[in-house]
C-alpha positions as CSV (number, residue, x, y, z in Angstrom):
1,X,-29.6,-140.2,-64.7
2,X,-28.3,-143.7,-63.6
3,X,-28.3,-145.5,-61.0
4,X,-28.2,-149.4,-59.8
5,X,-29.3,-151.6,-57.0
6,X,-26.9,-153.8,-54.4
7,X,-27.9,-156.8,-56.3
8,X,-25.6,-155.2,-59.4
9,X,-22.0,-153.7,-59.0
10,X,-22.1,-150.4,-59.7
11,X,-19.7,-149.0,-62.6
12,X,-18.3,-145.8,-63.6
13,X,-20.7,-143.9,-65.7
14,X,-19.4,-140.9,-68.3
15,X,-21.5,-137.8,-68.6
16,X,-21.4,-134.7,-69.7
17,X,-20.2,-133.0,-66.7
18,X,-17.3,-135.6,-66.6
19,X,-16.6,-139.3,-64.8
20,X,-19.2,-140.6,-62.1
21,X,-17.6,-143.1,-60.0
22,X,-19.6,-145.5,-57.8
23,X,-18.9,-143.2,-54.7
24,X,-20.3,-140.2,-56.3
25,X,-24.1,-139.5,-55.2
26,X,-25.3,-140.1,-58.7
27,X,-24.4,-143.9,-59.0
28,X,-24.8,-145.8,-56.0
29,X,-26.4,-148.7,-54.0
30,X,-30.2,-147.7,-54.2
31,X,-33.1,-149.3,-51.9
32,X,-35.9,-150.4,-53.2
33,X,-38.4,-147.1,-53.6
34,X,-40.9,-145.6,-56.3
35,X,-38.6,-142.5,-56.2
36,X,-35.3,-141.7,-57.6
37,X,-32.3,-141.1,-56.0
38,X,-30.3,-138.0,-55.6
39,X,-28.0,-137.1,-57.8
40,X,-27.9,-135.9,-61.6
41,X,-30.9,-136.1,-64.0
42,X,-34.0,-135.0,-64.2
43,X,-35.7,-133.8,-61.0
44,X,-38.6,-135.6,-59.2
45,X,-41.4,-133.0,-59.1
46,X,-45.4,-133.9,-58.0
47,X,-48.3,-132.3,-57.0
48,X,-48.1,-127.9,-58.4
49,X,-44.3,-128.0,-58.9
50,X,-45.8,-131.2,-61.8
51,X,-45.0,-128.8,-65.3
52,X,-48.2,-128.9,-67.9
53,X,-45.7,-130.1,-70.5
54,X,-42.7,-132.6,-71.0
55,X,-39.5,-132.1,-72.7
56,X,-40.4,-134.0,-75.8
57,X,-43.1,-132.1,-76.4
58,X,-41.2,-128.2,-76.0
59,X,-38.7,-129.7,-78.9
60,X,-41.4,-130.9,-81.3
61,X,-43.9,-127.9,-80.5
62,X,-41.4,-125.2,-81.2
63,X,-42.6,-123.0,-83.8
64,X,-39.9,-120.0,-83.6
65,X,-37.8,-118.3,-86.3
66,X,-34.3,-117.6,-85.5
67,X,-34.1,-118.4,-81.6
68,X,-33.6,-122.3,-82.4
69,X,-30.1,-121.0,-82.8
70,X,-29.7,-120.3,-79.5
71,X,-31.5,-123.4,-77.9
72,X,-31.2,-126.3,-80.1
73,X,-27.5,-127.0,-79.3
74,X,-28.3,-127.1,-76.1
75,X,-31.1,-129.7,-76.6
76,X,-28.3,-132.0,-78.8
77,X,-26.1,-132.2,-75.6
78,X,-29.0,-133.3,-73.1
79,X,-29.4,-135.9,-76.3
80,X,-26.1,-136.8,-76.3
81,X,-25.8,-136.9,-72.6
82,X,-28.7,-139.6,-72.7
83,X,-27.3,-141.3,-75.2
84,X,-23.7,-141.5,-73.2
85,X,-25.5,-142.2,-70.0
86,X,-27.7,-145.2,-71.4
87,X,-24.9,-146.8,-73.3
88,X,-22.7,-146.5,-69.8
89,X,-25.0,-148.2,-68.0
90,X,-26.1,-150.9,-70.3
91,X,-22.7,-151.9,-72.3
92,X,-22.0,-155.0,-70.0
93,X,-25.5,-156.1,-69.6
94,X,-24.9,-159.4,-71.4
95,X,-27.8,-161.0,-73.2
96,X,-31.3,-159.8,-72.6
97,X,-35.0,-159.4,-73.6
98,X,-37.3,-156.4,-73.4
99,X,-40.8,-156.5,-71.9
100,X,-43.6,-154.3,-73.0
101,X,-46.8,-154.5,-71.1
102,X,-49.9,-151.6,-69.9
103,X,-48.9,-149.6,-67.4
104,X,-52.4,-149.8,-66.0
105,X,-52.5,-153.7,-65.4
106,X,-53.3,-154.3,-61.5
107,X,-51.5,-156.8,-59.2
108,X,-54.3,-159.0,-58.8
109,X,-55.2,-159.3,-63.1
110,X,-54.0,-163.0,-64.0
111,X,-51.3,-160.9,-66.5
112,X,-49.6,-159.5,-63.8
113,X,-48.7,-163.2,-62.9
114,X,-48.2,-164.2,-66.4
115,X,-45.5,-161.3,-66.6
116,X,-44.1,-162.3,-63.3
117,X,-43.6,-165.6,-64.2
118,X,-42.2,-165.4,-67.8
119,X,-39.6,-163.2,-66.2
120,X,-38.0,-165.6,-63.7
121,X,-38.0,-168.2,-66.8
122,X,-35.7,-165.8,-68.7
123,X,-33.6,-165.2,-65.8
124,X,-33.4,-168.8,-65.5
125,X,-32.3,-169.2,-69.2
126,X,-29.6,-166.7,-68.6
127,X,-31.3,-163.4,-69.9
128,X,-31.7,-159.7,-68.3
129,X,-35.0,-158.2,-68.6
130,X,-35.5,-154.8,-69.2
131,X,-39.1,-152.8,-69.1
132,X,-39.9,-149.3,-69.0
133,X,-39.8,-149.1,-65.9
134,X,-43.5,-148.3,-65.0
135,X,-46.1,-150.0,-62.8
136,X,-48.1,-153.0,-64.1
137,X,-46.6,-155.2,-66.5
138,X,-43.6,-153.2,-66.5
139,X,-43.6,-153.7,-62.5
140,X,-44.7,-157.9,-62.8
141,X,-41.7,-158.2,-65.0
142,X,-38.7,-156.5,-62.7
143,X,-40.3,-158.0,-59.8
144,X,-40.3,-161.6,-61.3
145,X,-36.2,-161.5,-62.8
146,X,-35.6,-158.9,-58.8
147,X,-36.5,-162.0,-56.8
148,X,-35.4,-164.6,-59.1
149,X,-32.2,-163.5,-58.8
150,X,-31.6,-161.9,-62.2
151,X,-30.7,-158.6,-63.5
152,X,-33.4,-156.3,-63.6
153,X,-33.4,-153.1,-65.9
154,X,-36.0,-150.0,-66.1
155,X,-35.4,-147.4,-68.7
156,X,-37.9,-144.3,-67.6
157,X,-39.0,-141.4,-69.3
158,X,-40.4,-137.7,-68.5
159,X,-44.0,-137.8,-68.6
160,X,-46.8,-135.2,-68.0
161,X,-48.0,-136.9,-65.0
162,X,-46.2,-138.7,-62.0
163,X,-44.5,-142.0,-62.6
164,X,-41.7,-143.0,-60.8
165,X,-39.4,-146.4,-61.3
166,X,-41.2,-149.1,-59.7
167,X,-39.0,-150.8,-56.4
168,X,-37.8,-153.6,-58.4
169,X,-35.5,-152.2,-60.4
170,X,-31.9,-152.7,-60.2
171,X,-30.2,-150.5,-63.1
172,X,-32.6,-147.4,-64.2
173,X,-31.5,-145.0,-66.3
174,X,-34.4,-142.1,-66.7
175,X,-34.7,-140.6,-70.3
176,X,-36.2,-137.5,-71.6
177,X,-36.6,-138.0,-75.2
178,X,-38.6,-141.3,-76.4
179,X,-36.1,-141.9,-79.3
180,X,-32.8,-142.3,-76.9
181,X,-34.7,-144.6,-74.9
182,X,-36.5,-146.4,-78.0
183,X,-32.4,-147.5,-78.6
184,X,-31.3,-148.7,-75.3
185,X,-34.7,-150.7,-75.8
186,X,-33.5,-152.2,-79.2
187,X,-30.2,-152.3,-78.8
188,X,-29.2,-154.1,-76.1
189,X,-32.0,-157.1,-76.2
190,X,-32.0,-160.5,-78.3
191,X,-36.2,-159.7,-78.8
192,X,-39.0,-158.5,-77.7
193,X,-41.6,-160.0,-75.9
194,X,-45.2,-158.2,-75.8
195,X,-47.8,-158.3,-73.4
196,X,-51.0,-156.6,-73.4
197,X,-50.8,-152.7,-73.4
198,X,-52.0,-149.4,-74.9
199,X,-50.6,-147.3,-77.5
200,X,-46.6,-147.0,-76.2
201,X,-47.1,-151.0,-76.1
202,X,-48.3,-150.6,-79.6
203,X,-45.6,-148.7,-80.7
204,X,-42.6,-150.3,-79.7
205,X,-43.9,-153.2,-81.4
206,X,-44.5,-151.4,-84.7
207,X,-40.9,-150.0,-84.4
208,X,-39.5,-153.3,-83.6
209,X,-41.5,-154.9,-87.3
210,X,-40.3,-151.9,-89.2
211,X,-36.3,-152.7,-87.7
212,X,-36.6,-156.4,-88.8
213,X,-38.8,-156.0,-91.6
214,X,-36.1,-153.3,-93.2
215,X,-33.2,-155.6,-92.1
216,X,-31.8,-152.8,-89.3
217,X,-32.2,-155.6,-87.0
218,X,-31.6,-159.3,-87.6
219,X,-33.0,-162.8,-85.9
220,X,-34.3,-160.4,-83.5
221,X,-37.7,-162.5,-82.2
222,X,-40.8,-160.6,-81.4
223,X,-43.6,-162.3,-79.2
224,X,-47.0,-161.2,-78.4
225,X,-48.1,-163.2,-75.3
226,X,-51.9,-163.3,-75.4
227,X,-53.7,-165.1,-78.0
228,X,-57.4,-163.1,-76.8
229,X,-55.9,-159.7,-76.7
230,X,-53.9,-159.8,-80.4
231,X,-56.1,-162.0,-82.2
232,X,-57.9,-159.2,-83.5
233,X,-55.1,-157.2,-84.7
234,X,-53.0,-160.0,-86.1
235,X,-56.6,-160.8,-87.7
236,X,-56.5,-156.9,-89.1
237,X,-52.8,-157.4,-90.4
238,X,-53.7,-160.2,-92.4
239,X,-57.5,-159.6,-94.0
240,X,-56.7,-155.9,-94.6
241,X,-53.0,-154.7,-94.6
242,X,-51.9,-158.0,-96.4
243,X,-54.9,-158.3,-98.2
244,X,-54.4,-154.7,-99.9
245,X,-50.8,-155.6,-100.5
246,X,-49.7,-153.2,-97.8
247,X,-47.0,-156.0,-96.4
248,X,-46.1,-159.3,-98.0
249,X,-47.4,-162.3,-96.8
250,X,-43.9,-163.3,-95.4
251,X,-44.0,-160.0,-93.0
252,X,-46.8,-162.0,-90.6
253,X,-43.9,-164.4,-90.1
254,X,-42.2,-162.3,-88.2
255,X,-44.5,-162.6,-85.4
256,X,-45.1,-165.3,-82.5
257,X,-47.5,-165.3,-80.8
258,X,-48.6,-167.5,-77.1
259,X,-50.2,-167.8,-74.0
260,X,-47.5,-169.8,-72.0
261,X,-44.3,-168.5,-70.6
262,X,-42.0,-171.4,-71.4
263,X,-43.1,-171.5,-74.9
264,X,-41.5,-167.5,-74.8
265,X,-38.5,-169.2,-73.7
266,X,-38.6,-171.7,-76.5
267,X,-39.3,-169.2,-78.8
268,X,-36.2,-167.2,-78.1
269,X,-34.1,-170.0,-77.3
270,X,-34.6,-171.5,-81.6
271,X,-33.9,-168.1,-82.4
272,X,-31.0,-167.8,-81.1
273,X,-30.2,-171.6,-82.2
274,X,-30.9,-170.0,-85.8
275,X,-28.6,-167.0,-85.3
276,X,-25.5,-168.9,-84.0
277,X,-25.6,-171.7,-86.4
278,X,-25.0,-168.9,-89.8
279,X,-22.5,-167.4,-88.1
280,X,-18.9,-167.6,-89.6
281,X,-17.2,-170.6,-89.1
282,X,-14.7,-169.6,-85.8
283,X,-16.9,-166.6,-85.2
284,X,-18.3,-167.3,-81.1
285,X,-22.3,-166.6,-80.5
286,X,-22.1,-164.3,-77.3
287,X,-23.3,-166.3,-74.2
288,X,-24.2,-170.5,-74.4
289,X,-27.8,-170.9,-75.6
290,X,-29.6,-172.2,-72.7
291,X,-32.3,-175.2,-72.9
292,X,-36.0,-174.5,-73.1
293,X,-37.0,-174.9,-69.4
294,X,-34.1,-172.8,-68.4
295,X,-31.5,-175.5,-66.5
């Protein structure tokens, strides 16, 4: 399910059922609200009509014999739906940079301004942001690029509990299987930046290692903001899993790591820097690298 704010111009959006124009109830100007719109996708349920278990989880728990058969095809066009729909509403999003953070983080934590303000320096340096969505950081983040002015994006997914898309997203798009999302995530950023969160925090930024450290993605920055919080796993990556020989010293490289917002910028900025000068002599870097403080 897709849909985008008045801040964006809505476009046409392919799905399985056929062509979605921005007149069809599906796609559409959407006011800010935890809830989504009407239209295609997955329904909002709460309170008893909330199902015990999520999509992901009937398609990895399946233990039957022959009656995959019958349901798995059906299963590989919802994927293939989500993977039409996400690449529909994401394929003109121009450069950008996704934001991982605790769901859980309140308005009043000094991270939630942290978040808030890192995002209207990317806007300013000419980059989308796109979260998951969520409250918290997730929230901090589309609020901050929302009012700056900036394209904000939320890629949802069906949980077990309630969780809408928080009111300051402008393009959603509402997943039901991790992996389609995990690509919109990866695909369609310059990097990564990580604040403090929990274990889907923790994973994207293990996946996002393993994709650089295995070459599937290139100059692809990844920055942990918050020296206190990931001192004692950076700490862990280096006196046990490089000190067993697990990864090579070089593999800690991959990481930044800070406490201040416009050194996130900077960060991403050099990369970029780095990426456009090997390119092919003739061959155009996709948008002008900004400066550092975003002018």
């Amino acid at each position: 399910m897709v849909w985008c704010s008045d801040a964006v111009r809505c476009r046409s959006v392919i799905t399985v059922s056929g062509m979605q124009t921005p007149e069809d109830p599906g796609v559409g100007p959407r006011p800010p609200g935890p809830d989504s719109p009407p239209g295609g996708g997955p329904a909002v349920r709460r309170q008893a009509q909330i199902s015990g278990t999520t999509t992901d989880q009937q398609l990895l728990d399946t233990r039957d014999s022959g009656d995959w058969v019958s349901t798995d095809p059906a299963r590989v066009l919802r994927i293939q739906a989500e993977f039409v729909e996400g690449f529909g509403a994401l394929a003109n999003l121009g450069p950008a940079i996704s934001v991982f953070g605790s769901a859980r983080t309140p308005t009043d934590d000094p991270e939630w301004a942290l978040a808030e303000r890192t995002a209207r320096l990317l806007v300013g340096a000419g980059y989308a942001v796109i979260t998951g969505g969520g409250p918290g950081v997730m929230a901090a983040v589309n609020r901050g690029a929302w009012e700056a002015g900036g394209t904000s994006v939320g890629l949802g997914i069906e949980l077990p509990f309630e969780q809408g898309m928080n009111e300051w997203v402008g393009i959603g798009v509402k997943f039901r299987y991790f992996f389609a999302r995990k690509m919109m995530f990866v695909k369609y950023a310059q990097g990564f930046v990580v604040f403090p969160g929990g274990f889907g925090t923790i994973d994207e930024l293990f996946e996002a290692l393993t994709l650089v450290q295995t070459g599937k993605v290139t100059t692809f920055p990844i920055i942990l903001f918050g020296s206190t919080y990931w001192s004692g796993l950076l700490e862990w990556l280096r006196t046990t899993m490089r000190a067993d020989g697990k990864i090579s010293p070089a593999d800690l490289d991959l990481i930044h790591l800070t406490d201040d917002p416009a050194q996130v910028v900077a960060i991403l900025r050099d990369a970029e820097l780095a990426r456009t000068s090997s390119q092919a002599p003739g061959e155009q870097p996709p948008f002008d690298v900004p400066p550092a403080d975003g002018t």
